[in-house]
ZALUMKE-397937 format. One record per residue (C-alpha): residue in one letter; x, y, z; residue number from 1. Coordinates in pm, whole numbers. Layout:
BEGIN
  res      xx      yy      zz    n
    A       X       Y       Z  NUM
...
REM end
This chain:
BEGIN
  res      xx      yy      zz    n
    X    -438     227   -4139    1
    X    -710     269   -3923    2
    X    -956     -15   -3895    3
    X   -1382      70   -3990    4
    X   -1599      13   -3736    5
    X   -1927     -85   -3746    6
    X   -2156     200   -3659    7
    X   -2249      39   -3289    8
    X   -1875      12   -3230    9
    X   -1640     152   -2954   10
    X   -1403     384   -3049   11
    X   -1084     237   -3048   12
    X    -879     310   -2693   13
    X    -580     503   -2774   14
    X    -250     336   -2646   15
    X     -49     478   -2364   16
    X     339     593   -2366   17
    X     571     329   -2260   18
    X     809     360   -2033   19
    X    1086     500   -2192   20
    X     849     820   -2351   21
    X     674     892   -2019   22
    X     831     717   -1676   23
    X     608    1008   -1506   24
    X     261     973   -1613   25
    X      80     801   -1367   26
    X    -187     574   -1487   27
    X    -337     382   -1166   28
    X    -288     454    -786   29
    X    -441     443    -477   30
    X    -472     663    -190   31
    X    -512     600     186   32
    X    -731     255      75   33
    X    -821      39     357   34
    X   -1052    -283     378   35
    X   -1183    -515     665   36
    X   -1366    -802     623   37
    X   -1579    -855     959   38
    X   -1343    -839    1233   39
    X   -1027    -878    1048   40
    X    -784    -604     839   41
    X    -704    -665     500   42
    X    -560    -400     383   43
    X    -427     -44     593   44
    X    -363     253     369   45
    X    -248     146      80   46
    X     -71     409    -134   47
    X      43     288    -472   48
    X     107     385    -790   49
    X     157     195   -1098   50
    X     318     419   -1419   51
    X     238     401   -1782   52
    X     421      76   -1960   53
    X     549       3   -1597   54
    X     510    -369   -1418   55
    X     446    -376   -1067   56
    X     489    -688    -892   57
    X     314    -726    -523   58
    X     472    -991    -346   59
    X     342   -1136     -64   60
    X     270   -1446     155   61
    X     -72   -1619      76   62
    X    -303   -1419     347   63
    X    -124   -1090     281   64
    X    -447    -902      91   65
    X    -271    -975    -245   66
    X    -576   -1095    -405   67
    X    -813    -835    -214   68
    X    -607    -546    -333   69
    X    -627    -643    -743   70
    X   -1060    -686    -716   71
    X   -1024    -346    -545   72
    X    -832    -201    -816   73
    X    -983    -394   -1110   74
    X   -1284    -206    -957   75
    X   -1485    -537    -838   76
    X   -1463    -458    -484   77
    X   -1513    -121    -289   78
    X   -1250      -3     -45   79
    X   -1403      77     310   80
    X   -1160     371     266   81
    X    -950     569      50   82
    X   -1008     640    -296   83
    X    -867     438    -617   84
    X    -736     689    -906   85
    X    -724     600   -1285   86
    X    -563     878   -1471   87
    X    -570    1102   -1212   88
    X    -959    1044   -1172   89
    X   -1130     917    -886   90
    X   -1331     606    -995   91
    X   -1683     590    -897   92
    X   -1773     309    -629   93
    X   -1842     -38    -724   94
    X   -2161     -37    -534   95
    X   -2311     236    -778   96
    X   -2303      24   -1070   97
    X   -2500    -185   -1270   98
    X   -2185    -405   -1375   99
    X   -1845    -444   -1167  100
    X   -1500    -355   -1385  101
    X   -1353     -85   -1570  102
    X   -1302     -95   -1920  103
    X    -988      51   -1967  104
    X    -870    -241   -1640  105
    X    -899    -574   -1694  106
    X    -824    -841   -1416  107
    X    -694   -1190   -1495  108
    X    -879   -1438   -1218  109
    X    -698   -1767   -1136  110
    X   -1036   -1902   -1224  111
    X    -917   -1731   -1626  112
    X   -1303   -1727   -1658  113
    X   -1306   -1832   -2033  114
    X   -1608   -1972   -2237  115
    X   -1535   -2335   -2191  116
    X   -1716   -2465   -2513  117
    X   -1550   -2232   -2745  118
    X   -1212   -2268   -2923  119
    X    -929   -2065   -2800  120
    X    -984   -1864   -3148  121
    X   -1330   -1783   -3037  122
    X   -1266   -1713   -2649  123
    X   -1044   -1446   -2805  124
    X   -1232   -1302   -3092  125
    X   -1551   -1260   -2877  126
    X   -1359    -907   -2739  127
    X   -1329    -801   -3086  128
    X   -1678    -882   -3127  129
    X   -1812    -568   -3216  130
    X   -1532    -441   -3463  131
    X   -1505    -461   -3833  132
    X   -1423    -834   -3944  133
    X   -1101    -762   -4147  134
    X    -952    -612   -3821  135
    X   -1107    -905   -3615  136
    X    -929   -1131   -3866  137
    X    -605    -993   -3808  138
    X    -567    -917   -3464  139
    X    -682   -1219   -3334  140
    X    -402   -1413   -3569  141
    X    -143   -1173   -3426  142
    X    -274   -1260   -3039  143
    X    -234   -1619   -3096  144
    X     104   -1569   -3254  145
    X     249   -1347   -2997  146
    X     118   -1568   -2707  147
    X     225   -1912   -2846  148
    X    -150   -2054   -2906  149
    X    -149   -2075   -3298  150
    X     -98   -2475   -3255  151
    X    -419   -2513   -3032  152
    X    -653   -2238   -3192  153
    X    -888   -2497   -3225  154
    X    -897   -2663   -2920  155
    X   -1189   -2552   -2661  156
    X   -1116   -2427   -2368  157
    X   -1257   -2676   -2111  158
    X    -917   -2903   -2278  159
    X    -644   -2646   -2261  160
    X    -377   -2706   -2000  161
    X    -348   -2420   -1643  162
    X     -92   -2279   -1918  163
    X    -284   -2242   -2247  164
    X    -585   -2123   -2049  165
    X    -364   -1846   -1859  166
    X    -261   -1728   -2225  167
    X    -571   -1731   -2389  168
    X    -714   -1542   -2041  169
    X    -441   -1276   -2132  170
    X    -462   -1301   -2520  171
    X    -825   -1217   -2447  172
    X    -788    -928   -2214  173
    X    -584    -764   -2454  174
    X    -796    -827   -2737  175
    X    -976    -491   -2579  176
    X    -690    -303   -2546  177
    X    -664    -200   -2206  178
    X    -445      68   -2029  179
    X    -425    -171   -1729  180
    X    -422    -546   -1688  181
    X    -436    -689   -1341  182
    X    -269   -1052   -1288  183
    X    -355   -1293    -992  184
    X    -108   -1477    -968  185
    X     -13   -1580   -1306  186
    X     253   -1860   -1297  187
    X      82   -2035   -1016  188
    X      36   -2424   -1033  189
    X     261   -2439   -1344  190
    X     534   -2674   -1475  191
    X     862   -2540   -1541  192
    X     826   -2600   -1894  193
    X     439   -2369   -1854  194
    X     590   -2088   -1687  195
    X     896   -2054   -1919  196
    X     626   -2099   -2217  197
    X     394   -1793   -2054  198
    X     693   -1615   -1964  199
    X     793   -1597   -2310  200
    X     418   -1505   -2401  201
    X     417   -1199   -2139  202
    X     762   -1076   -2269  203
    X     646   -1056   -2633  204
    X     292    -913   -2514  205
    X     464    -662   -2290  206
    X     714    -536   -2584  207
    X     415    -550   -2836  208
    X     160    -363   -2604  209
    X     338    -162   -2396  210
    X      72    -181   -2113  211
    X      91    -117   -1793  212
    X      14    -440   -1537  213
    X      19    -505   -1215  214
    X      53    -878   -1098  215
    X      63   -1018    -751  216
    X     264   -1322    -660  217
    X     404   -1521    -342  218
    X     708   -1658    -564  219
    X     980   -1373    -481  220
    X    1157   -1515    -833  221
    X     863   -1423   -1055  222
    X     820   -1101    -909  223
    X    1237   -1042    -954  224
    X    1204   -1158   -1297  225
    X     920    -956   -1410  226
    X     885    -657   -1238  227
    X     987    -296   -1273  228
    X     938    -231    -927  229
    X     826    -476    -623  230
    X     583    -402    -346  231
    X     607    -618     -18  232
    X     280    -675     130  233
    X     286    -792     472  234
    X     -83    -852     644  235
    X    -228    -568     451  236
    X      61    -298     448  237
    X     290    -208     201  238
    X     676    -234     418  239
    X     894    -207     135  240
    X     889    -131    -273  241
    X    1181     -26    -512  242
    X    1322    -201    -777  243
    X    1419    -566    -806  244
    X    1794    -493    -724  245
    X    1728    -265    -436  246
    X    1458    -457    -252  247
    X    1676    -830    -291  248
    X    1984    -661    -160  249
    X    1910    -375      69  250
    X    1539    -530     234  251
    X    1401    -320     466  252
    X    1386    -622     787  253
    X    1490    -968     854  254
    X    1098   -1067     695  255
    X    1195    -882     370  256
    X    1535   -1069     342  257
    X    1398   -1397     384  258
    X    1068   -1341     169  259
    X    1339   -1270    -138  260
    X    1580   -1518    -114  261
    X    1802   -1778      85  262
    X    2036   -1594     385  263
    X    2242   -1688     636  264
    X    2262   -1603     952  265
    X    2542   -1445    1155  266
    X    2651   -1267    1450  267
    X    2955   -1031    1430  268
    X    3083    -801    1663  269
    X    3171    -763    2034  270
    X    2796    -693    2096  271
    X    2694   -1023    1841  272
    X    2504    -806    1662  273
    X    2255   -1037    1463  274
    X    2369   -1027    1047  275
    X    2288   -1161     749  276
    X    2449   -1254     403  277
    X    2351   -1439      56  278
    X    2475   -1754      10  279
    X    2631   -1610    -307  280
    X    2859   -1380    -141  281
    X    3023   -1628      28  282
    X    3315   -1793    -135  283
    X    3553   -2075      -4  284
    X    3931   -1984       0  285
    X    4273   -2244      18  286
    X    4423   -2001     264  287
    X    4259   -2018     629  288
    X    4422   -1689     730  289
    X    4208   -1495     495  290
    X    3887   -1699     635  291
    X    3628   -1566     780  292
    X    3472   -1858     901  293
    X    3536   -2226     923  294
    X    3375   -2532     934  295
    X    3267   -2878     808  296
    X    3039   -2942     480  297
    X    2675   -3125     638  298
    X    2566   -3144     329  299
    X    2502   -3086     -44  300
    X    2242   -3010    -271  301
    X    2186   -3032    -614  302
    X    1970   -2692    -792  303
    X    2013   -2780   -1160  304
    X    2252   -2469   -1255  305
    X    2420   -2490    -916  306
    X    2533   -2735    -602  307
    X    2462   -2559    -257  308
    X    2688   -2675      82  309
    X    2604   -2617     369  310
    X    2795   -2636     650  311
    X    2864   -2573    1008  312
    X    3125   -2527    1284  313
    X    2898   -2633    1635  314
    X    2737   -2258    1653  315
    X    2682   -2132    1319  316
    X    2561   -2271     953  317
    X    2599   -2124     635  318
    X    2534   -2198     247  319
    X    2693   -2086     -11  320
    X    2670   -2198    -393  321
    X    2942   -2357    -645  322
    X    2900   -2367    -996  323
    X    3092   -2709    -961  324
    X    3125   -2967    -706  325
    X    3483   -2993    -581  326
    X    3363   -3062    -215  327
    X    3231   -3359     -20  328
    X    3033   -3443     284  329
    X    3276   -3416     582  330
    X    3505   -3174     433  331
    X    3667   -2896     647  332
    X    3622   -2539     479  333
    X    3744   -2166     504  334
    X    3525   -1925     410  335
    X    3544   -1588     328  336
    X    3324   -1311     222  337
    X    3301    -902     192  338
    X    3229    -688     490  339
    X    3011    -486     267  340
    X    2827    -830     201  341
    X    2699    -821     571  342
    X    2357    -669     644  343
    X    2290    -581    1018  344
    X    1880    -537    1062  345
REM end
C-alpha cells in the first residue's frame, strides 16, 4: 500500500528495473568528459556508462582521478569538457546552481558526512523527514535491519566505528531512494571483520533495492567481489573495463595484470618473448619430464586459506599456491602449467 504524504511532500521516486528486467536501459553515463586541475590532467574523455541495477567498480591507483570522476558524476564538480547524462538527459552544470547534487544521485564521501550528535536512528530518519510518520516508522526499522545497525540505533554518530558510520552513510542515502548511489571508496581503512560486516550490508541492500551504484576502489579484490563490470583507470583514462572474469584473466597490458592480482614472470620462446601466468595455474608435478620448470623453494608464506612458495632456479622466480604445505625451504621442485595459462603482452 502506498504510503500518505504530507501535503509539502515529494512524490515518491519510482524504482528502476534491475538487472535481470532491463540489462539495456542506461541510467548514468558520460560522454567525452575531461578535467584539469591547473597544469595537471585528471581525467581525458571519459566515456562510461553505468546500467539500471548494474555495479560498476572503477579501480584504480590512488592519483588515478577515481575520486574526481564520482564529484563529477554525483554532480558536485563540473567537467571542463564533455557532458554527464542521467537518463539519457544532459544534466545542467554545477556552476548554475544554487545547491551542488542531484536528487535522484547520491554520493557516499569517505568523510560519510553524518550529523554527529544524532543517533544512528535519527541520522537516518532525517531523509524521511518530510514523509508520513507510519512510513517513516517502518522504513527506517527495515534500513537498520538490512544494514546490520539495529544493535547501535541509539548510539550517536560521533561514537560509531569507520564501519557503522559507512552503513549508516549508506542506510541514509537510501532512505531517499535514489536511482544512483556513488561510493568513494567504501571498504577503505576497515578491519577484516568491518568489511565482511558492510559487505554483508551492501549484498542485502543491493538485493533489496535493486539500485544502480558505482563505487571506486584501489583494492582490485573489492572491485572483483562486487562488481558487475570493472573500469581500470590509469592517470585519468579508462584502458580497460569488462567483467570481473574477463578483465583478471585476459588484462589488456602488463599494468592491468599486475593491478588485479599476483603474476609471474616468464620468458618463453626462441625470441624470450616476455610472459606472464597466475600463481594458481601453476601446479608442482612428481614427474620432472612433464615439468616445465624447475627449481628450489626460497620461501613460504602463510595467506590464511592458502601457503604460497616461491621459488627460483638462478634466472627465473615463480609462486604458486597449495592448499596444504607438503614442501619446505630448500626443496627442489618441477613445475608444470598450461600453455593456454601463458599470457604474452
Amino acid at each position: 500500500m502506498r504510503p500518505k504524504l504530507r501535503p509539502a511532500a515529494p512524490a515518491f521516486k519510482k524504482k528502476l528495473p534491475g538487472p535481470e528486467m532491463n540489462k539495456k536501459n542506461v541510467t548514468l553515463r558520460t560522454g567525452s568528459v575531461s578535467k584539469t586541475y591547473g597544469a595537471n590532467p585528471v581525467l581525458s574523455n571519459i566515456d562510461l556508462q553505468l546500467n539500471a541495477g548494474e555495479w560498476l567498480g572503477i579501480l584504480g591507483e590512488s592519483g588515478s582521478g577515481k575520486s574526481t570522476l564520482l564529484r563529477i558524476l554525483g554532480r558536485f564538480v563540473d567537467a571542463d569538457e564533455g557532458n554527464v547524462f542521467f537518463k539519457e538527459e544532459i544534466l545542467k552544470p554545477v556552476s548554475g546552481e544554487l545547491i551542488p547534487g542531484h536528487e535522484s544521485i547520491r554520493l557516499i564521501h569517505q568523510e560519510f558526512e553524518l550529523f554527529p550528535n544524532q543517533t544512528v536512528e535519527e541520522n537516518i530518519a532525517y531523509s524521511l523527514r518530510f514523509y508520513d510518520a507510519d512510513y517513516k516508522r517502518e522504513k527506517v526499522a527495515e534500513l537498520l535491519s538490512t544494514a546490520g545497525l539495529e544493535y547501535v540505533k541509539n548510539q550517536k554518530a560521533k561514537l560509531l566505528s569507520g564501519g557503522e558510520k559507512q552503513r549508516t552513510a549508506i542506510a541514509k542515502a537510501l532512505a531517499e531512494q535514489p536511482d544512483v548511489l556513488l561510493l568513494d571508496e567504501p571498504f577503505a581503512h576497515l578491519d577484516n571483520h568491518n568489511r565482511r560486516v558492510l559487505g554483508d550490508a551492501i549484498e542485502a541492500l543491493r538485493k533489496q533495492q535493486k539500485m544502480s551504484c558505482i563505487f571506486v576502489t584501489h583494492e582490485s579484490a573489492d572491485a572483483l567481489a562486487w562488481s558487475d563490470r570493472i573500469a581500470i583507470l590509469r592517470n585519468g583514462h579508462i584502458i580497460q573495463i569488462g567483467i570481473p572474469q574477463e578483465v583478471y584473466n585476459q588484462p589488456i597490458n602488463s599494468y592491468v595484470a599486475e593491478l588485479t592480482g599476483d603474476i609471474n614472470w616468464v620468458e618463453r620462446g626462441k625470441d624470450k618473448k616476455a610472459c606472464f601466468i597466475r600463481p594458481e595455474k601453476i601446479k608442482p608435478t612428481k614427474h620432472p619430464e612433464k615439468s616445465k620448470w624447475q627449481g628450489q623453494v626460497e620461501a613460504i608464506r602463510f595467506h590464511g586459506n592458502h601457503w604460497e612458495i616461491r621459488c627460483a632456479n638462478g634466472k627465473e622466480q615463480l609462486s604458486f599456491y597449495r592448499n596444504k604445505l607438503d614442501l619446505e625451504i630448500g626443496q627442489q621442485v618441477f613445475l608444470t602449467y598450461a600453455a593456454k595459462d601463458l599470457r604474452s603482452i
